[in-house]
N, C-alpha and C positions, 0 to 999 in steps of 0.2 A: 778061307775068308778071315782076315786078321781086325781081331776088333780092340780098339786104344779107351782105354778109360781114363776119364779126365776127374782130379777132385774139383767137385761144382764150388764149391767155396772157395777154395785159393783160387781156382780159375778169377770167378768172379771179382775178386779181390786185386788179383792183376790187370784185368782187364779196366774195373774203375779207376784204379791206380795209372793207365794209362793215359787215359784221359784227360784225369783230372791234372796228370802232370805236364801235357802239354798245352792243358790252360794254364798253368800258375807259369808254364816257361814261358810261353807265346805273350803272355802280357806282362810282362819283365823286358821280356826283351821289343816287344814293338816300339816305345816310343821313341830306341835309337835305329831303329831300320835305316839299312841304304846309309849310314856314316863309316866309313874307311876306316876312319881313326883309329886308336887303341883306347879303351875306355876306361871307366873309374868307378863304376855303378857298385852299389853295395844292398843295393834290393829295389823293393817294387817303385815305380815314381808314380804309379795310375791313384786313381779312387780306390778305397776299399770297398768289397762288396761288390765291384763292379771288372769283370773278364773282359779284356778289351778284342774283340772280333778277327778273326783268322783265318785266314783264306786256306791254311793246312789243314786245318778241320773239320772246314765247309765240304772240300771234294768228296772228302770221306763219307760225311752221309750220303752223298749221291750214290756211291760205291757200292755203298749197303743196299741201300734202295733197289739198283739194280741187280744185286745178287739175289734180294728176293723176289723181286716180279719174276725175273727172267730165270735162275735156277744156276749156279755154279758151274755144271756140266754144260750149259748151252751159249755161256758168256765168253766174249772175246773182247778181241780191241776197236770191230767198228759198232759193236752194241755201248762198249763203253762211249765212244765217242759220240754218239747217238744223244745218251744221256747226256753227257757235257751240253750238246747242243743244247737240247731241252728245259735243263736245272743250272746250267750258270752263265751268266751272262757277263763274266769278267772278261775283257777283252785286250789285258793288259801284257807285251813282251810274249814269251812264249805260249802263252792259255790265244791267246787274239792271233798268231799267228798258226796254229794250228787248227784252229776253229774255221779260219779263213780258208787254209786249204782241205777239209773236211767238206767246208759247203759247197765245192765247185766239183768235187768227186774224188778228190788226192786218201786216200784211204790209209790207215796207219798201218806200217811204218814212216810213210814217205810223206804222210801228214805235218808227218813233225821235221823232215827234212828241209824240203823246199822253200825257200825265202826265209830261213831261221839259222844263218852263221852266228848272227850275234848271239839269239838265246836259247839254241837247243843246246849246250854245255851247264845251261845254267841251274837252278834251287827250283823249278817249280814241282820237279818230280818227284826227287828224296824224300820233302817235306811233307807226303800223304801218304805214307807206306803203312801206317800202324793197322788199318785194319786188314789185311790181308795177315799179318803177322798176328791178331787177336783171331781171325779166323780158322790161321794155321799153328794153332802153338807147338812148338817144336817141329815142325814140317817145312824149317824154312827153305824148298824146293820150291812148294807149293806153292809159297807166301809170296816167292822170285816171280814162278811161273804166271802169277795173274799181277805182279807189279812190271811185269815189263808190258802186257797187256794196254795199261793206262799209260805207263811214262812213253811206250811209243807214239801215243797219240799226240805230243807235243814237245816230242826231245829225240825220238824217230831211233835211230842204233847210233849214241853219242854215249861222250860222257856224263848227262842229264841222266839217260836210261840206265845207265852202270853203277849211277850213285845210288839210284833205287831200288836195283838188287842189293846193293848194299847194305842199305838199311832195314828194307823187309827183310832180308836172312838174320842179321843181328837182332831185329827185335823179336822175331821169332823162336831164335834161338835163345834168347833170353827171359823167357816163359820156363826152360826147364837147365839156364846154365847158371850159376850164381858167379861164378867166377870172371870177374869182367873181360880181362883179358884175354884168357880163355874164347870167350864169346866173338870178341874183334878180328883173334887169329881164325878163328872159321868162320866167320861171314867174309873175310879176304878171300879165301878161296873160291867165292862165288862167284868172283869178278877177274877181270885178266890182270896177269903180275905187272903187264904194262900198261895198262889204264893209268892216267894221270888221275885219279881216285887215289888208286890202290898207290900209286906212288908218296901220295899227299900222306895217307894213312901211314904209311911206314916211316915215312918222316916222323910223325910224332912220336910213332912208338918208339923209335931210335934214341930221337931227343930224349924222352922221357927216359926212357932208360940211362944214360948218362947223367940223368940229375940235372939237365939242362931248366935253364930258368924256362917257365913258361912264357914268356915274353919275348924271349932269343927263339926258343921254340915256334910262336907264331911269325915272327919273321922270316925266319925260315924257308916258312910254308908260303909267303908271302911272295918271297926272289922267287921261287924254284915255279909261283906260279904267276907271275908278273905278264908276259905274255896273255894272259887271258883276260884280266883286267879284273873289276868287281862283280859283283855278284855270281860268282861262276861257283857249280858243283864242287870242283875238286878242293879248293879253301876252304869254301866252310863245312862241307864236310869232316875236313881235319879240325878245324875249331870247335867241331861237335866232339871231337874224339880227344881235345886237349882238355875239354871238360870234364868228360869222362875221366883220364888218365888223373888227371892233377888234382881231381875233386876228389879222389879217394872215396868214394861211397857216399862223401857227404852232399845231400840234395842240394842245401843253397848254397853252396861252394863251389861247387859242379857248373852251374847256371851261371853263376859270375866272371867264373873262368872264361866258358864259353861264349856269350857276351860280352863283355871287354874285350873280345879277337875283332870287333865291330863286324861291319859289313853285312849280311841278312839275320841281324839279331834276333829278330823272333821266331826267323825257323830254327837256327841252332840254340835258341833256349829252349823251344816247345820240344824239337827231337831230343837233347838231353835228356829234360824233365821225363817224356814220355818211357826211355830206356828203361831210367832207373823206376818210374813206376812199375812198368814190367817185371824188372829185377824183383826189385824189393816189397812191391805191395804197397799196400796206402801206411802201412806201420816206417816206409823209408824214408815218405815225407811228413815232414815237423807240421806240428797242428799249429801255429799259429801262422805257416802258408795255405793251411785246408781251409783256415779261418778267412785269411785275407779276400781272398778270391774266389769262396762259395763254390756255388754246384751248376749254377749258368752256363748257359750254353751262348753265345753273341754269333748271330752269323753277319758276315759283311757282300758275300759273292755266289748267294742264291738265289734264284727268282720263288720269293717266300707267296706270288701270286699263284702259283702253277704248282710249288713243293708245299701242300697245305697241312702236312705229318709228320713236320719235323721234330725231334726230340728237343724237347726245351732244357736237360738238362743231362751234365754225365752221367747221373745213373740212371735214367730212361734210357741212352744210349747205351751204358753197357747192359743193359736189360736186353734190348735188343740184339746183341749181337751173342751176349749167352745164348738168345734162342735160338738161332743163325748157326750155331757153330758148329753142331751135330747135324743139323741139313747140311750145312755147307761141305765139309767131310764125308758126309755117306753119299754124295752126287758128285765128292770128284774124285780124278785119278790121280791119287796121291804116292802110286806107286814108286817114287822116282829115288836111287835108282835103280833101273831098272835088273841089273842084273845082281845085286849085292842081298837082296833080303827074299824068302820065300813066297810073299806076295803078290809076285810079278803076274800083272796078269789077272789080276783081281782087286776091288773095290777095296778101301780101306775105310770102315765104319768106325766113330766116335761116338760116346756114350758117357753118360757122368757116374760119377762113385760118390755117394753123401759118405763117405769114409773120411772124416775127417784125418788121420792118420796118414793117408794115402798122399804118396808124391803126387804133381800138380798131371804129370803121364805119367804113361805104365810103359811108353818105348822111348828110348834114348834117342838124341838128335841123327836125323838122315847124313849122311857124306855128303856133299856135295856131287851132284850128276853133270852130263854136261851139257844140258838144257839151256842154259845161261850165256855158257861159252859160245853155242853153236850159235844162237840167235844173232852175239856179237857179230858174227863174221857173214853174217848175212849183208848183202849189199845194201845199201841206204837206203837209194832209192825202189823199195818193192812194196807192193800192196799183195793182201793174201785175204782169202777169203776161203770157208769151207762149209757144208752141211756133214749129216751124220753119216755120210758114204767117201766124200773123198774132198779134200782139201787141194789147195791152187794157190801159187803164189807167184807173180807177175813181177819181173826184175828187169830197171833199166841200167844201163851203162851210165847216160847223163839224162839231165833235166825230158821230160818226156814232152818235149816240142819237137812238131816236125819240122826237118829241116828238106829245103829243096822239095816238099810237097811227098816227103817219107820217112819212116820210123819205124825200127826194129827194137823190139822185146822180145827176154825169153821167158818160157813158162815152165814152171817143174810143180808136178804132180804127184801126190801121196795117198794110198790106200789105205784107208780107215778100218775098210772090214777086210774077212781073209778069202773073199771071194777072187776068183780069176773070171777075166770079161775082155770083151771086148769094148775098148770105147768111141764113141761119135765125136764129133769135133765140129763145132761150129762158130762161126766170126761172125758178127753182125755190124755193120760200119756202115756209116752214113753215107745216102744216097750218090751213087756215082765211084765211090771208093774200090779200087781190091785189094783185096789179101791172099796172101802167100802163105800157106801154112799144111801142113800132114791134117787130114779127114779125119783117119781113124788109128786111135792107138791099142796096144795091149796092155789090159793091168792088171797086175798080181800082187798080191798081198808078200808084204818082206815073208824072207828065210833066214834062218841063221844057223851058225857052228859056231865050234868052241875051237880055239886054237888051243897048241898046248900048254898054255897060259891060264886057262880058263878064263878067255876075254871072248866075249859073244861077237862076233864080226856078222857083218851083213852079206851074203852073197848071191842075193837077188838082183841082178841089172837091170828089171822089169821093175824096181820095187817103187822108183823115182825117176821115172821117164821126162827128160824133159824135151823141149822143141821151141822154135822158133817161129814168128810171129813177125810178117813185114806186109808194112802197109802204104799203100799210094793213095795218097788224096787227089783228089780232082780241083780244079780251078776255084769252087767254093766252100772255103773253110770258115768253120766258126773260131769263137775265142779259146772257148772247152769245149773239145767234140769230143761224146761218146762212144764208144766201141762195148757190147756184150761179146762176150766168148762162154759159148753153152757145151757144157760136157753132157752128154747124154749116156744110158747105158740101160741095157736091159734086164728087168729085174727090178729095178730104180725110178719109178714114175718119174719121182721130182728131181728133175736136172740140176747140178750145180752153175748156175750163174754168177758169172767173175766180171764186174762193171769196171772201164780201165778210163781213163781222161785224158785226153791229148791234147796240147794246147796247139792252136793253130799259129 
């Protein structure tokens, strides 16, 4: 049982520093949102004293929220999206198009698929990574693992969801990396080398390396991503990172940079801002930006009728997530990966050290696993759902309307525990319906060997059974008709129930 000692102070310190720097970005940069242009700004244009309201911010504490009622270990992506329902009522572009198919049944991944060409590539997901990365510091696996959670819920397996690995791994990593660059070249590897992200990002680092003006530099980024138009992930993503590169360390130089690339200026001022608060701690940014814009908290895209415990201020918020961040750690499985450290297979516990002396962890950043990758290459269109015995994931070819009064999906099935069973199969479809599908399956818990490589391979063909699913409607369909599919098994009181929606 591997236990991580975190120093509570610089923790602490990074963590407020996070915050407070994606208020001093996000209100910098909001009052040029949504301008294409190339800009001119030279600092704040709002009120002093006064944080102007962030929809990057706001998710976050939903996020937290949910990690405490519900417990890290038990949390997925349709609890998250539950929450959304509950605590935001923004219904704007991507947030409003996935919310919409979440309430008819469309469950995430495919939440975020369906009627969203235009903005599941786009900023809504990137811009709310920071707490999973305050929750994971230096575990950016972990930080990936519950940010693709949320960005599926409204960016589905796009390049929206890729950008958010991106960011959660870098800001995570940057709780124990000081070296910036450093930190950009391994959060890339979280993401595929052909992701138009990852593409955007190597541009700059290209440019930047030649000494290219930072202005040629965002142009660049601009042609190579013209095709997708405004507001899209991959640009400003890179205008986040020409901030970074071209600001040299320095906090409002960084911000200006990345702002004057225009287009979703106050996510790429807040993510800046928020980096290098990671980085460097509240000593990186200048007191008379700590000055400028206080300890306020401004929300704009929460139902403050229903969220009545919201933190009024960053450090109430990092207060709370100091407290969070050893629960959060010792109830998940932060193993990952899975075959490179001795802990495989075991809990990994967090704990603080008042040793001021003491580096911020006592373990050096995870490799990259291929949790991330795999996800990617999951089909779009799939809803998943699991309990603490066995997980289900439900994948279409296209859009899940029947056509000709029928519709085929497949199912593929994962053992959680290492028990071997026999399982039950059952379809339940609205009156008058049949289904086509295998009764009863066998399930066994994965095996593995080592090749002479020492690469663990899977050689269980039981271990992920999957099967087919066709169904015929009869003469009276609705608009969204329900179908359960119950896995049963003995041993296992509580059935897993997998709820699927077909449009008629």
């Amino acid at each position: 049982m591997e236990t991580i000692k975190i120093n509570r102070k610089l923790y602490r310190d990074k963590v407020y520093a996070c915050w407070l720097g994606k208020n001093i970005g996000g209100t910098m940069g909001t009052p040029f949102e949504g301008n294409p242009n190339l800009l001119d700004i030279k600092g704040f244009t709002s009120k002093k004293g006064e944080p102007l309201p962030n929809d990057d911010l706001d998710l976050q504490i939903v996020w937290l929220k949910a990690v405490n009622e519900v417990g890290a270990h038990r949390l997925n992506a349709n609890i998250l999206s539950w929450y959304w329902r509950r605590y935001i009522p923004a219904i704007w572009n991507e947030y409003g198009v996935g919310q919409c198919n979440a309430s008819v049944g469309f469950t995430p991944p495919m939440s975020g698929e369906l009627y969203n060409d235009c903005w599941k590539k786009s900023n809504g997901a990137w811009i709310r990574s920071e707490i999973w990365a305050c929750l994971a510091p230096g575990f950016p696996n972990t930080a990936a693992k519950y940010a693709i959670m949320e960005a599926s819920i409204d960016h589905g397996v796009s390049e929206g969801t890729v950008a958010e690995i991106f960011t959660s791994a870098l800001e995570s990593i940057a709780f124990v990396e000081s070296d910036l660059r450093k930190a950009i070249d391994t959060a890339l590897t979280y993401i595929p080398e052909d992701s138009r992200v990852a593409r955007s990002v190597r541009c700059v680092i290209e440019e930047f390396g030649k000494a290219t003006d930072w202005k040629e530099t965002r142009q660049r980024v601009l042609d190579m991503n013209a095709d997708l138009g405004f507001f899209q992930a991959p640009s400003n993503i890179a205008y986040v990172v020409i901030g970074l590169l071209y600001g040299k360390g320095d906090f409002l130089q960084s911000l200006i940079y990345a702002i004057n690339c225009g287009d979703d200026t106050d996510c790429t001022g807040a993510t800046v801002g928020s980096i290098l608060g990671i980085m460097g701690g509240t000593a990186a940014i200048p007191d008379d930006l700590k000055d400028y814009i206080g300890d306020r908290i401004i929300t704009k895209s929460l139902d403050i009728s229903s969220f009545w415990d919201l933190p009024a201020t960053c450090t109430e918020l990092t207060e709370r997530v100091v407290i969070t961040m050893p629960i959060f750690m010792g109830t998940t499985d932060s193993r990952r990966p899975e075959w490179d450290f001795p802990n495989y297979g075991r809990y990994c516990f967090t704990e603080y050290t008042d040793d001021e002396d003491a580096p911020l962890s006592s373990r050096s950043v995870l490799p990259c696993d291929s949790y991330t990758h795999t996800f990617l290459k999951n089909k779009p269109l799939t809803i998943e759902h699991s309990n603490h015995w066995l997980a289900a994931s439900v994948a279409f070819d296209k859009e899940p309307r029947l056509e000709n009064g029928e519709i085929e999906f497949e199912i593929t099935l994962k053992n959680i525990h290492c028990y071997f069973y026999q399982l039950s199969v059952r379809v339940m479809a609205p009156q008058g319906w049949s289904a086509e599908y295998p009764k009863g399956l066998t399930l066994q818990h994965d095996t593995h060997k080592r090749d002479i490589n020492c690469v663990w391979q899977h050689v269980n063909p039981l271990y992920n059974p999957s099967f087919k699913v066709k169904l015929t409607a009869n003469e009276y369909t609705e608009a969204f008709n329900r179908i359960y599919i119950a896995f049963e098994a003995q041993g296992f009181p509580e059935p897993l129930v997998v709820p699927v929606t077909v449009m008629g």
